[in-house]
C-alpha positions in Angstrom: 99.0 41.6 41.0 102.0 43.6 39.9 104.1 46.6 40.8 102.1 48.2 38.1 98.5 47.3 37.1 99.2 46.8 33.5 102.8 45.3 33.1 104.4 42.6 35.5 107.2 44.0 37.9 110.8 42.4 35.9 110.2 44.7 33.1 111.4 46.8 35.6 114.0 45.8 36.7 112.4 44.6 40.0 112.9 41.2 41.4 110.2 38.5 40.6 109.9 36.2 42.5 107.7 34.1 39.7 109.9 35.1 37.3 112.9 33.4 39.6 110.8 30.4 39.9 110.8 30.3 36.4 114.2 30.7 35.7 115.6 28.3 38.1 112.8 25.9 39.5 113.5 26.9 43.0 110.8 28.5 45.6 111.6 32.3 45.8 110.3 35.2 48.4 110.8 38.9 47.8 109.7 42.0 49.5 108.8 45.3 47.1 106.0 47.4 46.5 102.7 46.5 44.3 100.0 48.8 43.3 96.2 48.2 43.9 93.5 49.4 41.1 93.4 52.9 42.4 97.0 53.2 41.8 97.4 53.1 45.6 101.2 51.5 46.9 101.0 49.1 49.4 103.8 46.8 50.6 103.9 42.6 49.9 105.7 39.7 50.7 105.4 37.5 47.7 106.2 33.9 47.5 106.7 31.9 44.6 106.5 28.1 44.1 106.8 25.5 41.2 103.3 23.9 40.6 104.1 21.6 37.5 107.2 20.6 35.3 107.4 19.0 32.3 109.9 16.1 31.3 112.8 18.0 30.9 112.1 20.0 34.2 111.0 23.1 33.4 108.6 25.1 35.4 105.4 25.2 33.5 102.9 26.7 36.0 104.0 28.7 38.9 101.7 29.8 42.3 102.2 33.1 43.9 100.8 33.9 47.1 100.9 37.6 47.8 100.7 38.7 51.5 100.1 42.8 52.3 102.3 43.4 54.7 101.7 47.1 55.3 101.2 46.8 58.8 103.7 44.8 59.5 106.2 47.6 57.7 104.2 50.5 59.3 105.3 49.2 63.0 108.8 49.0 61.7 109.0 51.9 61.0 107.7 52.9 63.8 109.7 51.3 66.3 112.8 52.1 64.3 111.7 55.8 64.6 111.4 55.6 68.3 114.6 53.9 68.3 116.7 56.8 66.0 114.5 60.2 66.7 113.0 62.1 69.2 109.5 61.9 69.5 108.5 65.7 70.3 110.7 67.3 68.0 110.9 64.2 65.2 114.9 65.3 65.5 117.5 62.8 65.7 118.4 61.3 68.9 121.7 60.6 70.7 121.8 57.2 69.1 121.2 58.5 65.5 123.5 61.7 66.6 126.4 59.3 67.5 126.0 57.3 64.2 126.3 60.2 61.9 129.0 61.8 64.4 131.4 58.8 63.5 130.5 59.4 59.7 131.5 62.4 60.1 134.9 61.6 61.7 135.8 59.3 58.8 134.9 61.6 56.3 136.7 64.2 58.4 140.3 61.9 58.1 139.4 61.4 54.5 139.2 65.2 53.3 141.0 66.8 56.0 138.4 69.7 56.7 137.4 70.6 60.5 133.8 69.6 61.7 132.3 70.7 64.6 129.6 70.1 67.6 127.5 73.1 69.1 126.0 72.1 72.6 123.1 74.1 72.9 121.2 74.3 76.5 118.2 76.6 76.8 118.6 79.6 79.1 116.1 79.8 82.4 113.8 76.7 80.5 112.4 75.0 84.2 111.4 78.3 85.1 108.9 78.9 81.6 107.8 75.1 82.5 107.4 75.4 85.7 105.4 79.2 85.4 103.5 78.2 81.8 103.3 74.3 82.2 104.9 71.7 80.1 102.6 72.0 77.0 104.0 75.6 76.8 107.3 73.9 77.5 106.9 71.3 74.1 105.7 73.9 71.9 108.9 76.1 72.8 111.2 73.3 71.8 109.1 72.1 68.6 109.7 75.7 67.5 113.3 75.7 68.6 113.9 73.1 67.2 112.5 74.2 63.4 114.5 77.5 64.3 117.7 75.4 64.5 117.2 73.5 61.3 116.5 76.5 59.3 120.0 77.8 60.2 122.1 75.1 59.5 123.0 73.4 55.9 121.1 70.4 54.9 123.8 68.0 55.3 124.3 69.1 59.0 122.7 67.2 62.0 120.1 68.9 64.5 119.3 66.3 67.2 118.0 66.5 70.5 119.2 64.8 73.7 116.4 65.3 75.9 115.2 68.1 77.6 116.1 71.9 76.5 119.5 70.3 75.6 120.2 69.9 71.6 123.7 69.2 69.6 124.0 70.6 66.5 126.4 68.6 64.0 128.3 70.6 61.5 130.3 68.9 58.7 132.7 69.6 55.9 134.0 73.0 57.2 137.2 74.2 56.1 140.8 72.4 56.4 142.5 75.6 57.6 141.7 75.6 61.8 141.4 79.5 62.1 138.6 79.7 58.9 136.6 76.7 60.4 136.7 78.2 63.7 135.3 81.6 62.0 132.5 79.4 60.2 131.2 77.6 63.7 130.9 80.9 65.1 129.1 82.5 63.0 126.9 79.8 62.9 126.5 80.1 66.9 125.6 83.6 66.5 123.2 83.1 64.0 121.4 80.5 66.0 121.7 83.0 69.2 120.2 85.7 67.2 117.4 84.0 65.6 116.3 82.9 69.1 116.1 85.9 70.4 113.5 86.8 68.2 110.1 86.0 70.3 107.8 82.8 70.1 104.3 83.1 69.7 103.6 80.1 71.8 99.5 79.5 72.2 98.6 83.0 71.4 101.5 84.4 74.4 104.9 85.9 73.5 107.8 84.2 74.8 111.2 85.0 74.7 113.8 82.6 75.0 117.9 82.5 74.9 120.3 79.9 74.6 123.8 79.3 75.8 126.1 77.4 73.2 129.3 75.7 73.7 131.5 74.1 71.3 133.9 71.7 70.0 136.4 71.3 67.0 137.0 68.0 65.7 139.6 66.9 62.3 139.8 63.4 61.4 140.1 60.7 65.0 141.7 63.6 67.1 139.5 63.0 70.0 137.3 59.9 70.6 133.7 61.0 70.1 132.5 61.0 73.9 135.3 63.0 74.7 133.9 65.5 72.2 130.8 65.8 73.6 131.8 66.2 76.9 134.4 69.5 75.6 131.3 71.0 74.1 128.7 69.8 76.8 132.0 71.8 79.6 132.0 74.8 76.7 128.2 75.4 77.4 128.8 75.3 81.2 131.3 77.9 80.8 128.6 79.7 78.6 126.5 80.0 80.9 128.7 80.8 84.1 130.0 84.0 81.5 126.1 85.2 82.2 124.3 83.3 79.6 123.0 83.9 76.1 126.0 82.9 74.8 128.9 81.4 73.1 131.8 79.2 74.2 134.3 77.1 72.9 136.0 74.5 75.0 139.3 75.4 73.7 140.6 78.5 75.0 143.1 79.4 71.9 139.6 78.5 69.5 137.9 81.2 71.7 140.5 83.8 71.6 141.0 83.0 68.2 136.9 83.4 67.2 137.2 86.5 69.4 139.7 87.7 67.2 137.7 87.0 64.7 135.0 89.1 65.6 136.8 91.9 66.6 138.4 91.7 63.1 135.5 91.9 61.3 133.9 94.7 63.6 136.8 96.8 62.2 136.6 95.5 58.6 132.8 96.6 58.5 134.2 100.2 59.4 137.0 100.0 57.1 134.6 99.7 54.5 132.2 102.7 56.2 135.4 105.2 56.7 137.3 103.9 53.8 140.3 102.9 55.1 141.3 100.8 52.1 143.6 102.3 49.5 145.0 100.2 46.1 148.5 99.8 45.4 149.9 99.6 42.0 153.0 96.3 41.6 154.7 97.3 38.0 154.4 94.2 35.3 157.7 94.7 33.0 159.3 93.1 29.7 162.7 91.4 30.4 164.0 95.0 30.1 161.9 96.5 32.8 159.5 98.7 30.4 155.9 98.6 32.2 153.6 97.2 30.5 150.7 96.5 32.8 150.2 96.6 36.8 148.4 94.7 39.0 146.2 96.6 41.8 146.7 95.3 45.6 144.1 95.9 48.2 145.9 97.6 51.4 144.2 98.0 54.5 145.6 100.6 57.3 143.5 100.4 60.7 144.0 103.4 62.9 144.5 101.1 65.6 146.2 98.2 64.4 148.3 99.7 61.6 148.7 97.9 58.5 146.5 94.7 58.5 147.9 91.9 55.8 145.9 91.1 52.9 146.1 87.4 54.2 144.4 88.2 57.0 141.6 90.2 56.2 140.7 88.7 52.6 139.7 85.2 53.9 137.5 86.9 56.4 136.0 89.4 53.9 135.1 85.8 51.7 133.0 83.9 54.5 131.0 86.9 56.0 130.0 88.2 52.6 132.2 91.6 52.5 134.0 90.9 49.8 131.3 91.9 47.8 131.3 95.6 48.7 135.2 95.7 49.1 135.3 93.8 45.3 132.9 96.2 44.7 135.2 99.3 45.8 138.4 97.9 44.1 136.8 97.9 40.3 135.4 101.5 41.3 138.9 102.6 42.6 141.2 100.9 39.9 139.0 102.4 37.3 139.3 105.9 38.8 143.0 105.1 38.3 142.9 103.9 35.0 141.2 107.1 33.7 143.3 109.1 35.8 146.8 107.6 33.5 144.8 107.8 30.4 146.5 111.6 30.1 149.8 110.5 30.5 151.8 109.3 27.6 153.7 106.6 29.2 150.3 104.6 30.5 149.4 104.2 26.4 148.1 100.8 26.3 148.8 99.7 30.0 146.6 96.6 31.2 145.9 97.5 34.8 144.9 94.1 36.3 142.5 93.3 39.0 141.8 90.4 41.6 137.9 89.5 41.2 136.9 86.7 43.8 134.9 83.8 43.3 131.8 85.0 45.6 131.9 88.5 43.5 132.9 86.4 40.1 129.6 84.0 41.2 127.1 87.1 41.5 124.2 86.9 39.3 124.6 90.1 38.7 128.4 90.7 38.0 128.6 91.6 34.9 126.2 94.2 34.9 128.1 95.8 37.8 130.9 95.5 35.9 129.2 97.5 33.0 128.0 100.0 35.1 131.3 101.0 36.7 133.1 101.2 33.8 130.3 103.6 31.8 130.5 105.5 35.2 134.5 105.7 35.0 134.7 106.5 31.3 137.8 104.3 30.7 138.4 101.9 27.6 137.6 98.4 29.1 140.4 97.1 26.9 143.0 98.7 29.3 141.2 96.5 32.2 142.1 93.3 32.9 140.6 90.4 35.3 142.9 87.5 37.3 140.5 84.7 38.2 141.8 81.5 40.4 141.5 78.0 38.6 139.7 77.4 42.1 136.7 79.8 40.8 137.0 78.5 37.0 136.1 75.2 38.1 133.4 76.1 40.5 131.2 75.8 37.3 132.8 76.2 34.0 129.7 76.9 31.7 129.2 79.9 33.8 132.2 80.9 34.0 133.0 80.6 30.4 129.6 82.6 30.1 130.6 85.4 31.9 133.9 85.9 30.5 132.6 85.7 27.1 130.2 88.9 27.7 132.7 90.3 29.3 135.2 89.8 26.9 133.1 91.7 24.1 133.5 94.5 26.4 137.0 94.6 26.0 138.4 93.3 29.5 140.7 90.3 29.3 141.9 87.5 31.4 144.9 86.1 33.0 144.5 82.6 35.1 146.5 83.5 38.8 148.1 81.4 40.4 148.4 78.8 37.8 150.5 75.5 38.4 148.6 75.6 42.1 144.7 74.1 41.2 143.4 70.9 39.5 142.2 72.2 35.8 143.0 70.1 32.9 144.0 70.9 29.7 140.6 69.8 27.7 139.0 72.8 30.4 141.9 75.6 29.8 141.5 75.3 26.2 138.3 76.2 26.5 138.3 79.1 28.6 138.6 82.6 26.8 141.8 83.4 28.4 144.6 85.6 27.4 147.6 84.9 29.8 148.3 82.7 32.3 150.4 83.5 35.2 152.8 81.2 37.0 152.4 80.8 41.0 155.2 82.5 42.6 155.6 79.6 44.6 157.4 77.8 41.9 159.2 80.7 41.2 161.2 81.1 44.4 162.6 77.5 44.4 163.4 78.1 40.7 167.4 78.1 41.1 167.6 75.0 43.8 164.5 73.2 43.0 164.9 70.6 39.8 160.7 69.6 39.7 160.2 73.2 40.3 162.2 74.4 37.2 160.7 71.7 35.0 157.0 72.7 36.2 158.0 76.4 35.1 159.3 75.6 31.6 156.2 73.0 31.2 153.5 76.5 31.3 155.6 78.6 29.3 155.8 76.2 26.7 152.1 74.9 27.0 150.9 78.6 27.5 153.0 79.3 23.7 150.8 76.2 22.3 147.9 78.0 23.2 148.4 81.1 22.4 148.7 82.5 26.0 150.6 85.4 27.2 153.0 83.9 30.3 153.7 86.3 33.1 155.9 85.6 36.1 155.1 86.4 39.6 157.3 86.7 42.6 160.7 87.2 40.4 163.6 88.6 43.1 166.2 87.9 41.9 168.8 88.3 38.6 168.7 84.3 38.5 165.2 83.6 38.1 165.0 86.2 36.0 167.7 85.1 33.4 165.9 81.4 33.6 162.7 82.9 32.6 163.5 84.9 30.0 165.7 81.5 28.5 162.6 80.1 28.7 160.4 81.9 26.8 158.5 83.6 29.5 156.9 87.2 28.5 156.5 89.3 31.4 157.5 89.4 34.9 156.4 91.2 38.4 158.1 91.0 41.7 160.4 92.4 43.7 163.1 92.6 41.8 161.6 95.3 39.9 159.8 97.0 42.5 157.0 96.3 45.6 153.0 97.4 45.2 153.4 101.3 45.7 150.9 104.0 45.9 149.4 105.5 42.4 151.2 108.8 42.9 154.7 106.6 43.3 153.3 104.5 40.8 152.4 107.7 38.3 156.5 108.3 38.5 157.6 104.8 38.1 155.2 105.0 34.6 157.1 108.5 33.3 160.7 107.5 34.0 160.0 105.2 31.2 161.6 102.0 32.6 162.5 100.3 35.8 166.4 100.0 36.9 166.3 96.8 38.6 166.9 96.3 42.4 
């Protein structure tokens, strides 16, 4: 017997219990998995003894008896089943739930990013058992239940607690409160809409809702009962607000997912009105001739006035919108672009433009790309891209992919933010970039902070090395400005030259010919 029929189970790598005998005379036992002629597995507890040595004690013949234990395993299994999941549903159970909740806690203090647990209770359930029976009653929450897994991620937890009562387990959100509080709810409403589509339970239609309740956890900030019991009060709250719905125990999380909602109601119709507009921030030489702009997405709500970029973008990036806003900004900034290709002063102007990761990761991104600028008629070469080092590393050989097709066209690239993300120099050197631009957050310490200063001088002189073009953002003030240029840097944008304006403002700063500094 071996672990395969033709070749003995070592030259594996599997422990042998002959083999062991063998080697060091003593009686061996081992538990794997052997093969029977049909190729079948089956499980065996194989023990090994010496039967004869010679004169210098070495194991010349050894015995194996070979026990199937399949069984024995089977009932294992079994019982440890029964012991961890829920027999109707074949979900987790509390025990399971409360093993995995604590992994999650202590990979929650290790990362820093929020996790969550949804109590979900089933709306009016007694009455559809007690009206259709409880067969109808189990088929409802077998379906339920493959409703709820089909919503989450893989690596979240699903379990049942008995009853129409099931916690949902949701891991590795975001480290920033307000985005992870965004992220549970949408999954709440996701799960809230997909069960109100009906159930075809034993040839009857059924319609079921479900009132949620939840709880935000980040690293030990709540012992793990007490947890339960904020979502298992949040879902009581649910269901006193009328049912079918969502609640979380904290009352500044549920103004703040409120919030939420509200703002992305109104972001939806921003992009159905269109409310946005771009606004142009001048790039200058030391001397304040414009050489390029960047294009800012502004967003005016009739109601709530100006809304901040920092506000609304994060939003647009976890429900998806970004896409068509991204998609708006490259239609608009073209526009632009061939708008200033009459006028003198906007020869040769690189008019940059914020792409996202989620519209950067689109398989079909550089075709859009394509298409809007054949549509605009401008000279891609004028066009110019600012991708995150977060996005760059997301997958390099993509990235590098794209930019290289890209790149062909004409459009170049400038790193944002650099100084603020983890990318090496083996990956930058790589990358088919053109100018690198320093985080305005080392910038604003420049004059009182000594690590910032030396950070700053370190990417103008690496970006020289490679050949990239250094821009400053965030310069406001003659100070920074004199340091910068001492140190090599090539352009700069900021206040100190002027804020984003509109493109007619913007068409006037271009024909005065230079900028007279603040």
């Amino acid at each position: 017997m071996s672990h395969n029929f033709d070749s003995p189970c070592y030259l594996n790598g599997e422990d042998c219990a002959v083999k062991h005998v063998f080697d060091t005379g003593a009686p061996n036992t081992t538990f794997h998995t052997h093969y029977n002629k049909k190729g079948q597995p089956f499980y065996v507890e194989t023990k090994a003894f010496a039967l004869d040595k010679n004169n210098l004690d070495e194991v010349q013949t050894v015995i194996e008896i070979v026990i199937d234990i399949s069984e024995k395993k089977q009932r294992e299994e079994e019982i440890h089943h029964l012991a961890f999941y829920d027999p109707l549903t074949n979900l987790p159970n509390r025990r399971l739930l409360m093993d995995r909740l604590e992994q999650a806690f202590i990979a929650s203090g290790r990362t820093g990013q929020y996790g969550a647990v949804l109590f979900l209770d089933l709306d009016h359930f007694k009455s559809l058992n007690d009206i259709r029976g409880h067969a109808t009653g189990d088929l409802l929450l077998v379906e339920v239940s493959r409703r709820l897994q089909a919503v989450v991620r893989e690596d979240d937890t699903v379990s049942r607690l008995g009853g129409d009562e099931f916690v949902i387990l949701l891991k590795n959100l975001s480290a920033e409160k307000h985005v992870a509080i965004t992220q549970t709810g949408h999954v709440a409403e996701k799960i809230r809409t997909d069960l109100r589509r009906p159930f075809i339970l034993a040839g009857h239609e059924q319609h079921i809702t479900a009132s949620i309740g939840i709880g935000l956890f980040c690293r030990h900030d709540i012992p793990l009962a007490e947890l339960l019991q904020h979502a298992d009060t949040a879902m009581y709250q649910a269901k006193q607000a009328g049912r079918d719905t969502v609640n979380f125990f904290d009352p500044a999380m549920q103004a703040a997912l409120e919030a939420a909602s509200a703002l992305e109601a109104d972001l939806r119709q921003a992009i159905k009105q269109g409310q946005f507009q771009l606004h142009y921030q001048p790039q200058t030489d030391s001397n304040g001739r414009i050489i390029g702009a960047e294009a800012l997405l502004r967003w005016t709500h009739p109601g709530r006035g100006p809304v901040s970029p920092t506000t609304f973008i994060p939003l647009a990036e976890e429900t998806g919108l970004i896409l068509p806003i991204g998609r708006w900004v490259l239609e608009e900034a073209c526009a632009q672009l061939k708008t200033w290709s009459d006028i003198v002063a906007a020869t040769g102007l690189r008019l940059a433009v914020n792409i996202s990761a989620r519209q950067f990761q689109q398989p079909d991104f550089v075709a859009e790309v394509r298409e809007i600028i054949a549509a605009s008629g401008i000279d891609p070469t004028n066009l110019k891209f600012e991708l995150t080092e977060s996005l760059v590393l997301m997958d390099v050989a993509d990235t590098i992919a794209k930019m290289q097709v890209l790149g062909a066209m004409g459009i170049g690239f400038s790193m944002d933010d650099f100084g603020t993300g983890y990318s090496s120099l083996s990956q930058l050197k790589r990358l088919p970039l053109e100018q690198l631009k320093i985080d305005q957050s080392f910038i604003c310490d420049l004059n009182t902070g000594l690590h910032d200063a030396e950070i700053v001088k370190t990417i103008i002189a690496m970006g020289r090395i490679l050949g990239f073009h250094v821009i400053a953002e965030g310069v406001e003030t003659e100070e920074q400005l004199t340091f910068l240029a001492n140190a090599g840097c090539d352009a700069y944008q900021g206040y100190l030259f002027s804020r984003p304006v509109p493109a007619m403002e913007f068409k006037s700063l271009l024909e005065a010919g230079a900028i007279e500094r603040k």
